[in-house]
N, C-alpha and C positions, 0 to 999 in steps of 0.2 A: 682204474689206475691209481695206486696209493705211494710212488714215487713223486713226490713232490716238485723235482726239478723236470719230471716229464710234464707234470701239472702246466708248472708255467709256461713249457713251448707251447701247448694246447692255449694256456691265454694270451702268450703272446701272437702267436697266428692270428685269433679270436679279435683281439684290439687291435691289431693288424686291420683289420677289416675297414675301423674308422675311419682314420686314417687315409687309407684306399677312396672312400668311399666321399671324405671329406674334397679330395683332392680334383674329384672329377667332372667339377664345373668348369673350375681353371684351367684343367686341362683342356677341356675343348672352348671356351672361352670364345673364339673367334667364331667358331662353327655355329654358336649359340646367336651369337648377335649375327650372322648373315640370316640364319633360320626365322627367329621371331624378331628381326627388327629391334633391336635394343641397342640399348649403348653399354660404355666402361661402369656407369655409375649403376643399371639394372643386373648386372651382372656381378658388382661388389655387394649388391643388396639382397641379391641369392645366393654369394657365399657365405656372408654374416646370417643368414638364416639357420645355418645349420647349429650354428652356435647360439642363437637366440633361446630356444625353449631349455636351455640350462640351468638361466635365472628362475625359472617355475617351478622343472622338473626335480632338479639334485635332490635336494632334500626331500619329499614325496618318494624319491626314486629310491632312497633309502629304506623307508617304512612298507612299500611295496615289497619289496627285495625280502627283508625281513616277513611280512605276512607271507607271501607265497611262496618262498624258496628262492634258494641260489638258481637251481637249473630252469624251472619254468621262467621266473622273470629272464635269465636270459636268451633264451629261448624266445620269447616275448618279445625282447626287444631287438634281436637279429631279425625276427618276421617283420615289425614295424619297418626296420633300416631296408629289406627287400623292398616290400611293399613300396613305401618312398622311391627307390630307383626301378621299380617297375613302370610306376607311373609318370616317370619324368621321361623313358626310353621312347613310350608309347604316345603319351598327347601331344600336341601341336597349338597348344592355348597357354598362354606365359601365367599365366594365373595358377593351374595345375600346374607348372613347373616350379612355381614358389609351394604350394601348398606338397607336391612330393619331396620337396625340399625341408622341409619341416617336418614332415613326417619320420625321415630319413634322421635328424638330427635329434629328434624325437627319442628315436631307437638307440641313438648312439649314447645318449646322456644317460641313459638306464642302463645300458650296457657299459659305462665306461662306471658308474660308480660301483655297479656289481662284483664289475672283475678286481676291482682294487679292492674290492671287499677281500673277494674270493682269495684272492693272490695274498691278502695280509695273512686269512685265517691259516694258511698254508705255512707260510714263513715269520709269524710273529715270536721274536723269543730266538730268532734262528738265520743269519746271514739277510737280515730282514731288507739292508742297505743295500747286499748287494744284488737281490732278488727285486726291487721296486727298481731299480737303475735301470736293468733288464727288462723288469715288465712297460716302463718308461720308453725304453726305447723300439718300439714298437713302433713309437708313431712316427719320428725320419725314416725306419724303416720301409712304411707303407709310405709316406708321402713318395721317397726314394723310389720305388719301385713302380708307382701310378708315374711319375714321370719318364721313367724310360718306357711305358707300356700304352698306356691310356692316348697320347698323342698321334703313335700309330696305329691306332684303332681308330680314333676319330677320323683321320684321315683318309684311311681305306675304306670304312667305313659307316661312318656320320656319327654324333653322337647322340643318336638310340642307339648304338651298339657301345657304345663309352657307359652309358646308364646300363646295359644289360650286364654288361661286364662285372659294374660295383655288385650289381642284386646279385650276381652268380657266385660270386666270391663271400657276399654274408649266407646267403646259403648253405656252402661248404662250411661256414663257420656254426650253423646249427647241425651239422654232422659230428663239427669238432667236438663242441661241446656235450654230447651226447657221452663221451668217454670223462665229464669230469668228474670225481666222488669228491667228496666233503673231508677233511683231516678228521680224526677219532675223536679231536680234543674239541671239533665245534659242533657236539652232537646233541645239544644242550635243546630240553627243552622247550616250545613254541611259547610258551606262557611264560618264560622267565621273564623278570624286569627288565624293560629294554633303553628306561629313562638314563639320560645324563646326571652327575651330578654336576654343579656350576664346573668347579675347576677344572672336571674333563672338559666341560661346553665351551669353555673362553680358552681353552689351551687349543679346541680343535681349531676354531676359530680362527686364532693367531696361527696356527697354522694353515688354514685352509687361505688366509691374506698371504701369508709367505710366497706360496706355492703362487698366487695369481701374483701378486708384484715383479717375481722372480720372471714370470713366463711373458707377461708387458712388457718386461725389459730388454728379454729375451727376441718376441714375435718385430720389437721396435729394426732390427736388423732386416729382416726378411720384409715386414711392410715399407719400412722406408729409407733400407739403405741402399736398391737399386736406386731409385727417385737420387738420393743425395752425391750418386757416381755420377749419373746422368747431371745434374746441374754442376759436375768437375767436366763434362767434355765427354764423359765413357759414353760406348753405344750401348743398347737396353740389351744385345745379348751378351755380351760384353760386360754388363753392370751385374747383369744376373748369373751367368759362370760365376763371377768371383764372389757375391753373396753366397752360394750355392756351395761353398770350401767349409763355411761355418755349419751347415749342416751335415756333409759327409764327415767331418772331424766331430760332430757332436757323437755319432753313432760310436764312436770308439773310444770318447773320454768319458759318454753316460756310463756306461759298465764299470768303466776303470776308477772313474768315482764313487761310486758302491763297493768296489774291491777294496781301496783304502782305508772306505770309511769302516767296513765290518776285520777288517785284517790291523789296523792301528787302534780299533776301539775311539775312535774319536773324533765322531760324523760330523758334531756340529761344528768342531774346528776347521777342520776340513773344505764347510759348507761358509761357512763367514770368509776363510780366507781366498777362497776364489769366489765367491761372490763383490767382494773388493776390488779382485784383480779385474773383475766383466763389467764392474761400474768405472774403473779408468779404462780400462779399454773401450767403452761404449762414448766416453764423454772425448776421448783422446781420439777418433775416427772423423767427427769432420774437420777436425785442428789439424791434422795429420798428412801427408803426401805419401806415407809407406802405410798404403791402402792392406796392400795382400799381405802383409806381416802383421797387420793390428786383426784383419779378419781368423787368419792361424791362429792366432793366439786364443783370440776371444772364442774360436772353435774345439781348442784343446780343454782351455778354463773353464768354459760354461756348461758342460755337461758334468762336474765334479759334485755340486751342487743337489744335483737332482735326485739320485737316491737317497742321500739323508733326508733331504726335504720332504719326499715322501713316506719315508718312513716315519715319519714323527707320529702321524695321528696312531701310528701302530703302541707308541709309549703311552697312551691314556687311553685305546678301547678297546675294553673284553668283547670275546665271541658275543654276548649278548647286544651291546652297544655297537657293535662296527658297524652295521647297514646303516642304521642314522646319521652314527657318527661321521659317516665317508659322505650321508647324500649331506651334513652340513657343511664341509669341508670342499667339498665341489660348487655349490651354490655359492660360495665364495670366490673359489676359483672362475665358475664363470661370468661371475659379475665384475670383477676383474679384466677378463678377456673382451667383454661387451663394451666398458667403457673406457678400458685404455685406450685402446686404438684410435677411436674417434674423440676422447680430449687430444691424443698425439696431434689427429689432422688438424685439429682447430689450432691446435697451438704452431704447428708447421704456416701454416695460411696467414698465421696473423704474427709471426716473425720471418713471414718472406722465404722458406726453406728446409726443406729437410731435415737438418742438420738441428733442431730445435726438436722433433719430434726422437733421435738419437738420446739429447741432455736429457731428457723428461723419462727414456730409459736407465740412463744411469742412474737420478733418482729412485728410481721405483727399486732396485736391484739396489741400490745403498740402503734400501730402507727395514731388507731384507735381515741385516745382521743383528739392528737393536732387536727387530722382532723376535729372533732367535734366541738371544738373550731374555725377553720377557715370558717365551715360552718356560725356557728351564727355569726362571721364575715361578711360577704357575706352579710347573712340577713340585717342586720345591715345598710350597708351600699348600702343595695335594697330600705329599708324605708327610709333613710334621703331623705330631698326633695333638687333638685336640684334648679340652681339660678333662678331667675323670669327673664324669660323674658321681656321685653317692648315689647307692641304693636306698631306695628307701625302707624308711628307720632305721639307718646308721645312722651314728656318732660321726663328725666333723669338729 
């Protein structure tokens, strides 16, 4: 297939899978803890598993990517992500359920920088904002869709048949990607330099921070704004339908902020001024009593953001650089994702409240727009041309 826009359903399905596959602990959640006797906090500590091997992987996952190919490494690591929910379907020992847990997320972190590889070299130069919004939103998607599915599987069920489900579905995604070919233009040979220079390496950088501060700020909604309804008096499914608006509204604002941002020519405007608007909205929700208006909002706004933000490492790395360049840009993002959450709870525990772990989003997500600003800095002063040398034995 050398349609590019077929390309990305094929990655989007594909990252789909994560997603899916992310989602399928919480989904059976109860089922888990009647089966092996655990509690809320074993159960939080094999969801954060899946995202744990992120901080090690990304980067590696990059230069693997780059040595073996596009299709084998992902290929590679949809059988790891089986593998993982095979094993968690079939044991009955909570130790194998962490360690398929890990395996699973193993697969997902080499897959998820691959495909953003995959996805730039496809669209760099080309609607690239509004092609990463898209490939972006993949993951409400899957999360979306294991929620209306996964539950009544557990149920009828158990969940071994919850875990059978995610493996059968990365599966089909190594059928998927069996149909992807490479663009003409990244056909460049294995041996090319594959090094950064500094100012690509600190521009990805700041980017790869961007993308994590943004998604801290972002994840603060979903981990701790049930918690924050619940101590207003709401009931938890009650707290969770209404958190639940800012997800199904992101699915429809991520696209529409990539359309803007590639049809106005002016992502990073775009991306600072609703990044603004989701840091008062974020800080203006426990101060608030017009809960489901501040959550609309913050659901329309906070998806605008996200394909420029993506798109950035596309403005500093050639086909030779992108595998690196993506696993550094992730290994940021997930170090990000690892230890937001948990400064959030500390800081929630030790000011009494939810509602602290919400402020401590709007920080991160304000902190968002200087950094945007120091990226095209960077750029900036990537393109000035440096002093001319003299050849030697010239006159000066």
């Amino acid at each position: 297939m050398r349609n590019r826009w077929g390309i990305l359903a094929i990655l989007f399905v594909v990252r789909l899978t994560i997603a899916f596959q992310f989602q399928s602990v919480a989904a059976v959640a109860p089922l888990l803890q009647q089966t092996f006797g655990v509690g809320l906090a074993d159960i939080g500590i094999l969801i954060g598993l899946y995202f744990t091997p992120g901080v090690v992987l990304a980067l590696p996952g990059g230069a693997i990517g780059r040595t073996f190919g596009d299709k084998p490494t992902t290929i590679a690591a949809l059988l790891l992500m089986t593998a993982g929910s095979l094993v968690m379907a079939v044991t009955d020992v909570w130790g194998w359920q962490m360690a398929g847990r890990l395996a699973s997320g193993a697969g997902g972190v080499l897959l998820t920088v691959q495909l953003t590889k995959m996805g730039t070299d496809w669209f760099a130069g080309k609607e690239i904002a509004t092609a990463m919004a898209i490939f972006v939103n993949s993951w409400p998607a899957g999360v979306g869709i294991s929620l209306l599915v996964l539950p009544a599987i557990g149920t009828a069920y158990g969940a071994g048949a919850v875990f059978l489900s995610a493996g059968a579905l990365t599966a089909i995604g190594i059928v998927l990607i069996a149909f992807y070919q490479p663009p003409p233009t990244t056909t460049a040979p294995a041996a090319a330099a594959a090094r950064l220079d500094r100012p690509a390496l600190l521009a990805v950088i700041v980017a790869g921070l961007i993308w994590g501060l943004y998604n801290v700020g972002f994840a603060m909604i979903f981990s701790f704004g049930p918690s924050l309804l619940a101590e207003r008096g709401w009931g938890i499914a009650a707290a969770g339908s209404a958190i639940s608006v800012v997800m199904w509204l992101s699915v429809l604002s991520v696209p529409t902020g990539g359309y803007l941002a590639d049809r106005f020519k002016r992502p990073l405007t775009l991306a600072i001024v609703a990044s603004l608007i989701v840091a008062l909205l974020l800080a203006s929700l426990p101060r608030s009593d017009a809960v489901i208006a501040i959550l609309v909002l913050i659901g329309l706004a906070s998806g605008f953001p996200a394909g420029p933000i993506m798109s950035l490492p596309a403005r500093v790395l050639g086909p030779e650089t992108r595998a690196i360049g993506m696993g550094v840009f992730y290994t940021l993002f997930y170090a990000a994702m690892m230890l937001g959450p948990a400064v959030a709870g500390r800081l929630a525990k030790w000011g009494g409240g939810a509602g602290v772990a919400l402020d401590l989003g709007a920080l991160t997500v304000m902190a968002c727009p200087p950094l945007m600003w120091l990226f095209e800095r960077i750029l900036a002063l990537r393109r000035r041309p440096g002093p001319t040398i003299p050849a030697a034995g010239s006159q000066s």
